[in-house]
C-alpha positions, 0 to 999 in steps of 0.5 A, a space after each residue: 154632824 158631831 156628837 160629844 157624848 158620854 162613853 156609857 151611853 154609846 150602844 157600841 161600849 153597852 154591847 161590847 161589855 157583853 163579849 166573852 173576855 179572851 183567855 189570853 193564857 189559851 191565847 198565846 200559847 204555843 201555835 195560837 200564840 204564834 200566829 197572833 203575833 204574825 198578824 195582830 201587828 200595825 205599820 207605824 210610821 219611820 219603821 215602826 210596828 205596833 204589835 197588840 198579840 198579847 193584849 186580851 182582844 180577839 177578833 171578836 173584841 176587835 169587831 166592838 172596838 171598830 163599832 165604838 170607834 165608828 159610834 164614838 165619830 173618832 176619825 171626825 173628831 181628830 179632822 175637827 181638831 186639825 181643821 181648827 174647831 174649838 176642841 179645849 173646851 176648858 179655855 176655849 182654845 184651838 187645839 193645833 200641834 198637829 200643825 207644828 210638824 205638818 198640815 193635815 186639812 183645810 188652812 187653819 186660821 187664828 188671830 188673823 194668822 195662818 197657824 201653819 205658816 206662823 209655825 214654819 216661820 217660828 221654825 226657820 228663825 230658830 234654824 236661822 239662829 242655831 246655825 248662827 251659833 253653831 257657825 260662831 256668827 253669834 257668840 260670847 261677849 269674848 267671841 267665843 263660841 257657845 258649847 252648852 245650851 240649858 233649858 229653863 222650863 217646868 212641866 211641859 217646857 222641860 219633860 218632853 223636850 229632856 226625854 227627846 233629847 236624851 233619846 237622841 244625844 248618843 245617836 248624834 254623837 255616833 253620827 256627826 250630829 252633835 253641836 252643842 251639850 244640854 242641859 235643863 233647869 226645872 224644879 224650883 228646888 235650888 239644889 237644881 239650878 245650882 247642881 247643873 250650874 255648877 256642872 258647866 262653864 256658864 262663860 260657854 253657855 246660852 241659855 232658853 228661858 220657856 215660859 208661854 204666859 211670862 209669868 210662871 213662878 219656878 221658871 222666873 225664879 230659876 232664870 234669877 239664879 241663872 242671871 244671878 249666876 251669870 253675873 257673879 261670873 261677870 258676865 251680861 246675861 242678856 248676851 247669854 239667853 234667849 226665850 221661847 214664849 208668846 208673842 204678847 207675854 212681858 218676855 216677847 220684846 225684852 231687851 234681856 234676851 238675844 232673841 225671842 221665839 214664840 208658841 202660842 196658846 193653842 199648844 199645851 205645854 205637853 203637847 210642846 216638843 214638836 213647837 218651839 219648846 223643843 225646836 230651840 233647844 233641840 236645834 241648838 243640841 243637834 241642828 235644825 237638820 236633826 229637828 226636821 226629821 223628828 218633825 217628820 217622824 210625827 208629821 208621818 205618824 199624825 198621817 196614820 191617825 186620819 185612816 178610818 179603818 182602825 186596823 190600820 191606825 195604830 195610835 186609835 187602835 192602841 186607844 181604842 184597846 186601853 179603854 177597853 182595859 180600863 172601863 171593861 176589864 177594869 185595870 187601873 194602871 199602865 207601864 210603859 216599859 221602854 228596852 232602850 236606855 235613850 229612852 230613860 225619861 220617855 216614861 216620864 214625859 208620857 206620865 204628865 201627856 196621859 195623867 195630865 190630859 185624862 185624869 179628869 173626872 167631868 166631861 167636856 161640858 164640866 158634868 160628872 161622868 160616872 166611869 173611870 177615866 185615865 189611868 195611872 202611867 209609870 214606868 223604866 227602861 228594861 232591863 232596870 224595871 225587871 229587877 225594880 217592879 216586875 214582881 208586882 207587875 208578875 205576881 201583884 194582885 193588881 193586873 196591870 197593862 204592859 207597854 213594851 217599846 223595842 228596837 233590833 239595834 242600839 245607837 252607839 254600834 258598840 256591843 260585845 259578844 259574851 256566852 254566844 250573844 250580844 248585849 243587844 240581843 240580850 236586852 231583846 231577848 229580855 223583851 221577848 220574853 218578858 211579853 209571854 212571861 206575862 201572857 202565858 205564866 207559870 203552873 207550879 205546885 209551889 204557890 210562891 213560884 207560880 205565874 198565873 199569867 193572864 198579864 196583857 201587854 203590846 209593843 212597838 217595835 222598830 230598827 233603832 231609836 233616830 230622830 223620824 222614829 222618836 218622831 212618830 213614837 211621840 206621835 203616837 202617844 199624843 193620838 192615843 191620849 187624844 182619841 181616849 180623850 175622846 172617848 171618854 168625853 173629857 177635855 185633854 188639853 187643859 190643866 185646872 187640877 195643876 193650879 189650886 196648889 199653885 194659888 195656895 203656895 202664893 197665899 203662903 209667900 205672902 203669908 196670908 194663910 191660916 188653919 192647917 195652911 199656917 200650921 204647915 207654913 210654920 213647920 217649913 219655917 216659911 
């Protein structure tokens, strides 16, 4: 039987408070540094590696964790969520992402529906219809092919889905794979619509308009300016769009789109790349072939999670090291630091699944939990951070948890060799030593040049970014954020703390404020 209890009342995180903190300077120098890195390192999926040498853990922290995942019922939790218990307690939802790449337990059946089968059904009509674009079955009013797609979508609709398709966009090019450019319309701020509509010849363009309920503001604003645009250009826009929503949403049966593809609500917007959301877009980008091996990246990943041994579940460990850092060593923050320029907008996307997940402060039952919870994520591709924020990340008085994303190739096979190395190499040997930079510091007399160290950080290595390992790097992060969800007790799949500004801005088009919400009104002269 599972029992949902509270972080501070669990015996395992009580005794695991009273373990001697690592010296991790000591840790990871010279020999000891050596072998740590040897052995403190997970299988991941896709060629992946998850390596934690350089985080404070040593085999006796290790031994806590194993305890607090067995007490915290973490392996069970994860079962219930895919076997489809109701684990959104917030809105009373099914929590089924999971399924949208593969099916990891029992049939899981809502609304009269096998989900699982509802997904594949959802993924084969989108492969169905890019193949017709890309065949030039389906095209323009003058029987032109379609050369760009652009997403309409905010929050979960557009971060996730821009971040996977810019980490795939070079390797498609370099291996045949590249169908069609995309581009993504987000911020109701008119300048972004206007800027990629400018950008593009909208005559060759087909757009995906992502709104679950139908109804969200900035997306039905910024799909007006697309209709307004198209129409401008004498074009009939519902030859030219197509949406990603739910069934029962005003968008599902329109005579304005070419086809509707639908999700449903037991998929939060951030949880959403591997759904329809991404599936449209991505398929139109690249072909349905290059979104079934992302899908199986994830679904490979999803598998490992399952492992009740954490020393072999990279994503529960990961979670498992970061409450650590959070509850007990007390680092309020978290940067994701991925050396890949594919990876420009991972950080991003990985800011709105954690913040938004765990920036909770009751737990699962809507009581006030009297522990921090989420930290704040932020981050950007090395080598860019090194010269932007690494000076506080060295020498900050905050110590901040580094997460480090690594792979041995680049995508493009171009390089050069400059002073007896390649670029690569040198963005690898940055990493490398940006990690013990961190852990093992600097003594120098003089106090502006010295490094304490002390500064703990992890890595996920692999061979190169590709569709399978982006995968399972997405995988990944959505376990951690689910396990640390359960670890401290709060709901990771609803959203309230986005709605009350929405419910304000709407108060104020319709001019129905008063107090500082008038004053402010007045000075944006709404």
């Amino acid at each position: 039987m599972i029992t949902w209890n509270n972080l501070d009342t669990l015996e395992s995180f009580k005794e695991l408070s009273n373990v001697k903190k690592v010296n991790l300077v000591e840790a990871m120098t010279g020999e000891n540094g050596a072998e740590r890195v040897k052995n403190y390192s997970v299988p991941m999926a896709a060629g992946l590696a998850y390596n934690y040498a350089a985080k404070q853990v040593d085999d006796e922290v290790l031994e806590g964790l194993k305890k607090l995942a067995k007490e915290a019922q973490l392996t069970e939790k994860y079962a219930a969520l895919y076997n489809g218990e109701m684990i959104n307690t917030g809105e009373k939802r099914l929590v089924l992402h999971q399924l949208t790449r593969g099916q990891l337990g029992d049939t899981v059946t809502a609304d009269g529906v096998d989900k699982r089968a509802f997904y594949v059904e959802q993924q084969q009509k989108i492969a169905d219809f890019a193949n017709k674009v890309h065949a030039g079955e389906i095209t323009n009013a003058a029987g032109e092919k379609f050369t760009t797609v652009v997403q309409i979508g905010i929050g979960g609709s557009d971060l996730g889905p821009r971040a996977m398709y810019l980490a795939l966009e070079n390797w498609a090019k370099k291996n045949d794979k590249f169908k069609m450019e995309a581009k993504f319309i987000s911020n109701v701020d008119p300048d972004d619509a206007a800027a990629v509509l400018n950008s593009i010849d909208v005559a060759h363009s087909i757009f995906v308009l992502v709104s679950k309920s139908g109804t969200t503001l900035e997306t039905l604003t910024n799909e007006s300016f697309v209709k307004d645009a198209l129409k401008n250009a004498g074009l009939d826009a519902s030859k030219h769009m197509i949406a990603v929503t739910s069934e029962t949403s005003p968008l599902a049966k329109s005579d304005d789109y070419l086809a509707a593809f639908f999700m449903d609500d037991y998929i939060g917007g951030r949880y959403s790349s591997t759904s329809a959301v991404g599936g449209a877009v991505l398929s139109l980008a690249f072909g349905p072939e290059v979104f079934a091996e992302f899908l199986e990246g994830a679904a490979e990943e999803d598998k490992l999670a399952k492992n009740e041994d954490v020393m072999q579940n990279p994503a529960m460990l990961d979670a498992l090291i970061g409450v650590y850092e959070r509850n007990i060593l007390g680092y309020p923050s978290t940067a994701v630091l991925p050396y890949s320029q594919a990876l420009s907008r991972f950080p991003a996307h990985l800011q709105q699944l954690d913040m938004e997940s765990n920036g909770k402060s009751v737990n699962r039952f809507g009581e006030p939990v009297d522990y921090v919870t989420g930290p704040v994520i932020f981050g950007e591709p090395g080598t860019n951070g090194q010269h932007s924020f690494y000076q506080l990340l060295h020498q900050g008085t905050d110590i901040v948890p580094l997460q480090f994303i690594g792979f041995k190739n680049n995508q493009m096979g171009t390089d050069v060799v400059i002073q007896d190395s390649t670029s690569q190499q040198k963005l690898c040997a940055n990493v490398a030593a940006q990690i013990v930079a961190f852990a093992c510091g600097k003594a120098d007399d003089n106090r502006n040049k010295n490094f304490e160290g002390g500064r703990p950080s992890s890595i996920i290595i692999g061979d190169q970014v590709n569709p399978a390992s982006l995968g399972a790097l997405l995988a990944h992060f959505e376990n951690k954020v689910m396990f640390q969800g359960f670890l401290w007790n709060v709901n990771s799949f609803d959203q309230e703390g986005v709605q009350l500004g929405k419910v304000l801005a709407k108060r104020v088009l319709a001019h129905e404020t008063d107090g500082a919400l008038k004053v402010f009104s007045d000075l944006l002269n709404i």
